[in-house]
Structure formats: C-alpha cells, structure tokens
C-alpha positions as CSV (number, residue, x, y, z in Angstrom):
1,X,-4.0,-23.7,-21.3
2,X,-4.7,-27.1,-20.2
3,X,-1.0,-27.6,-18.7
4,X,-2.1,-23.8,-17.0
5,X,-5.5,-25.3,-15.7
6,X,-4.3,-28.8,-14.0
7,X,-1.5,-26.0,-12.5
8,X,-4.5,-25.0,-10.6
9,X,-6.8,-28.1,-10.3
10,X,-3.2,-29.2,-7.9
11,X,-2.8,-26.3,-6.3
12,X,-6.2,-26.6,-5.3
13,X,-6.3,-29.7,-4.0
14,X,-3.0,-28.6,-2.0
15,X,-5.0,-25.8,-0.6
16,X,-2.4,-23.4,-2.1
17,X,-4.6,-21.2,-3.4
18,X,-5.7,-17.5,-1.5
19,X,-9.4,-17.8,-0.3
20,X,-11.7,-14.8,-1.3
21,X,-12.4,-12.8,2.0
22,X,-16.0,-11.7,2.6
23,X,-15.7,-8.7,4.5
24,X,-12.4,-6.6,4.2
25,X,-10.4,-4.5,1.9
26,X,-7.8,-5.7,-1.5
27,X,-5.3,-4.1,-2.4
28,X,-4.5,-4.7,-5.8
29,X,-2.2,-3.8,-8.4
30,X,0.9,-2.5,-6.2
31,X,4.0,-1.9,-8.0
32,X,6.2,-5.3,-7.3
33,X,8.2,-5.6,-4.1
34,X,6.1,-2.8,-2.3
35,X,3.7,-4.8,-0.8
36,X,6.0,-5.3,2.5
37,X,6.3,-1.2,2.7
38,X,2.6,-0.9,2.2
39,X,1.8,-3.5,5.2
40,X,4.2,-1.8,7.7
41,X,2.7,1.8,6.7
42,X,-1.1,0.0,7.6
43,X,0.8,-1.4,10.8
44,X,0.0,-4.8,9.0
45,X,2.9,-6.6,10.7
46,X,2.2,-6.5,13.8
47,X,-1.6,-7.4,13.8
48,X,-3.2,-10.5,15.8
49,X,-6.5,-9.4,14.4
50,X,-6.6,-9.5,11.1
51,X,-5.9,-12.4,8.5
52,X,-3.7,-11.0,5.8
53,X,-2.5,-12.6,2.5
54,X,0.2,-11.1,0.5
55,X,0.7,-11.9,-3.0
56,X,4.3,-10.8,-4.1
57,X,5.3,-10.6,-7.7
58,X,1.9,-12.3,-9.3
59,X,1.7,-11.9,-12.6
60,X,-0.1,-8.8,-14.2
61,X,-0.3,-8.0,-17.5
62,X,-1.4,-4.5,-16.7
63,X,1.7,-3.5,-15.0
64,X,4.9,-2.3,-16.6
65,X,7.4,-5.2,-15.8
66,X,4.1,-7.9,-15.4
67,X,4.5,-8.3,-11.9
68,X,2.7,-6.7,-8.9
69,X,2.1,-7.4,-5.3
70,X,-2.0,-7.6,-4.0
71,X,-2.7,-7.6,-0.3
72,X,-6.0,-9.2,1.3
73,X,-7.1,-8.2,4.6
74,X,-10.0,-9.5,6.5
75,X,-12.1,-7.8,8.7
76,X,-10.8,-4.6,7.9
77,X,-11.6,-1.4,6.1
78,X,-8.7,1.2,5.5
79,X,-9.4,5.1,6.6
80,X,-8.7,8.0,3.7
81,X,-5.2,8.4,5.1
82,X,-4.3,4.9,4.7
83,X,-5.2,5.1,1.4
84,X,-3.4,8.5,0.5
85,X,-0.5,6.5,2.0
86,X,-0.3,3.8,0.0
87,X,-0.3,6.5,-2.8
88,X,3.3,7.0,-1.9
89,X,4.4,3.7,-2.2
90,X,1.9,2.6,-5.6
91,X,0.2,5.2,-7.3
92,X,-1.5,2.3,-9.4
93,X,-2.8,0.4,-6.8
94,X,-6.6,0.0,-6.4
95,X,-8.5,-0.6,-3.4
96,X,-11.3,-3.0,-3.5
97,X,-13.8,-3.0,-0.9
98,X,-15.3,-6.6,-0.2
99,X,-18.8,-6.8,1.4
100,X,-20.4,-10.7,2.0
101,X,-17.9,-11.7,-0.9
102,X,-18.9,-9.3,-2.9
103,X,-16.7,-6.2,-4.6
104,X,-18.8,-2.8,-3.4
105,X,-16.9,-0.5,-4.6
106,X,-13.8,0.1,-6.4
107,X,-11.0,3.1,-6.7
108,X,-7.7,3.8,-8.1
109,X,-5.6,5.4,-5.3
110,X,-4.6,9.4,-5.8
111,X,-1.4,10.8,-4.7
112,X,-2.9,13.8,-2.4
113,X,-1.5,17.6,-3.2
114,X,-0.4,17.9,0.7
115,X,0.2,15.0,3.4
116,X,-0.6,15.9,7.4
117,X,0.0,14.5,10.2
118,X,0.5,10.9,8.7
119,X,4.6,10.8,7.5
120,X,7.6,12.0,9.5
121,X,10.4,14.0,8.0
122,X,13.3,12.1,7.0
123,X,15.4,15.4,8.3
124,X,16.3,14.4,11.5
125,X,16.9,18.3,12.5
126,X,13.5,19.0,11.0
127,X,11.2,21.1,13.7
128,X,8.5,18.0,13.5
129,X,11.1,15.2,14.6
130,X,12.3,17.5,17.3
131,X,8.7,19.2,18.8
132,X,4.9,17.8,18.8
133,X,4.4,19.3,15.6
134,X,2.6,17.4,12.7
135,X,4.9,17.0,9.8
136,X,3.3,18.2,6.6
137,X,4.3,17.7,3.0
138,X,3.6,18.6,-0.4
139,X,3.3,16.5,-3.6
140,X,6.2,18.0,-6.0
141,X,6.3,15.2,-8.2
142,X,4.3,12.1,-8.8
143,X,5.4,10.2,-11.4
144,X,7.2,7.9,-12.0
145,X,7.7,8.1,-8.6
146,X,6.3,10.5,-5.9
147,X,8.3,13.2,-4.2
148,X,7.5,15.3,-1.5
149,X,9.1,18.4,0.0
150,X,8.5,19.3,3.9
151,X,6.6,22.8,4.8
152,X,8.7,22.9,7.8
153,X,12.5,22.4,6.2
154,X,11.9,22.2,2.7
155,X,14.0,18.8,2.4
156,X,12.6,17.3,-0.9
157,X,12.9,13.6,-1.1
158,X,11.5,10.2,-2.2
159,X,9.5,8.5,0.4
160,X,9.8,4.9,-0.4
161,X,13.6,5.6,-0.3
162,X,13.6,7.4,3.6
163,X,13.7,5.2,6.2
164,X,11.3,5.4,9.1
165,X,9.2,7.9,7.6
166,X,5.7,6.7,8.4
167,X,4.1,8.0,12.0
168,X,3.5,4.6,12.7
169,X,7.1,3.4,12.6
C-alpha cells in the first residue's frame, strides 16, 4: 500500500492526476475500449466547449476483465437519448451527475425496448438511409451485448459492430 500511495503522492505533484469537475456529467464504469465510441455518439470529439477527460482501461474491480473506461465532461448534462445511447455501447455504465462538486444523483444506464430517431440503419438500402424517415429499432437482445432489429427492414445487428450508425455521424 505504501509503494501504491507515493504512486500517487508523484503523480500528484506531476499534476497527472484527473481534477473532479463541479458542474457536469461522469460516465463511469464503461465496458473497456468503448469510451472512444461513447464520445463520438455524444459528438464529444469535436467539442471546443467542453473540457473532457477520458480514462481508458482504469482499473475496476467491478467489471468482468478489471478494466473500464470513465468519461468526465464539464459543463455539460447529457439528454435521455444520450443516455439510452450509451446503453448500446455499455449497458453497465452509470451516469453521475455533478452539481458544485458534489454527486446529485446517480443511475445505472437501461438499454430502451425501442430506439427513435437517434441511430441510422446500417442497411444501406434501408427506407430511412434513403428518405427523411426516422430510423427506429427494437431491443432483441441485451446481453451480453445489445442487438437491435430495424422496423423498417428488419436487418438485426450489433450496433457497436456497424459503422456510422449514430445520427450524429
């Protein structure tokens, strides 16, 4: 422990460490290497407003393979549909809502029965890729990972495998 606490005492005095954020959302506990896929679904990467720190692979001992990714975004509070987005990608993840440094609430994300207006179809003939038509999906399967099917072509697949699939690009 004491080799694991002057670890920190240097990182410290590096300034290595993430600073707590005192208004703004965490994202915590997303299953390892999906971090990157969360922050191009939130339209992270492209921000000049936001400060955002991404943990990847931290240690967790709650996760199945102890690693996970956390995300810290200043200034910002995700809408439902971010949220049910991030489902796709982590259905473990929590959100933690941060309020004058303080945690004001806390939730486990839930993978939603039906998706609207928020994903594309991966079919590239689909009716929605080729009309303004909102894509929606349904939840066939969501664990271990999630799978949805389309209402419009009934292409099943896995999202975090289908590229370009978010609305947002």
């Amino acid at each position: 422990m004491l080799k694991v606490q002057s670890s920190i005492e240097e990182n410290r005095q590096k300034g290595m460490l993430v600073r707590r954020i005192e208004n703004g959302t965490v994202i915590d506990h997303i299953t390892a290497g999906m971090g990157i896929k969360v922050m191009q679904v939130l339209n992270l990467l492209r921000t000049e407003h936001e400060t955002i720190a991404y943990l990847m692979n931290a240690y967790s001992e709650k996760s199945e393979n102890n690693r996970k990714d956390v995300l810290k975004i200043s200034g910002r509070y995700l809408t439902p549909e971010e949220i049910d987005v991030i489902s796709v990608f982590s259905p473990e993840a929590t959100i933690n809502i941060i309020r004058d440094g303080k945690v004001v609430e806390k939730r486990q994300v839930q993978v939603p029965k039906k998706f609207v207006g928020v994903l594309s179809c991966p079919n590239k003939n689909c009716i929605t890729n080729e009309e303004n038509i909102n894509a929606e999906f349904i939840t066939i399967q969501e664990r271990p990972i999630v799978r949805l099917r389309c209402l419009y072509c009934e292409r099943a697949f896995d999202p975090v495998l289908a590229l370009d699939f978010t609305r947002n690009g």
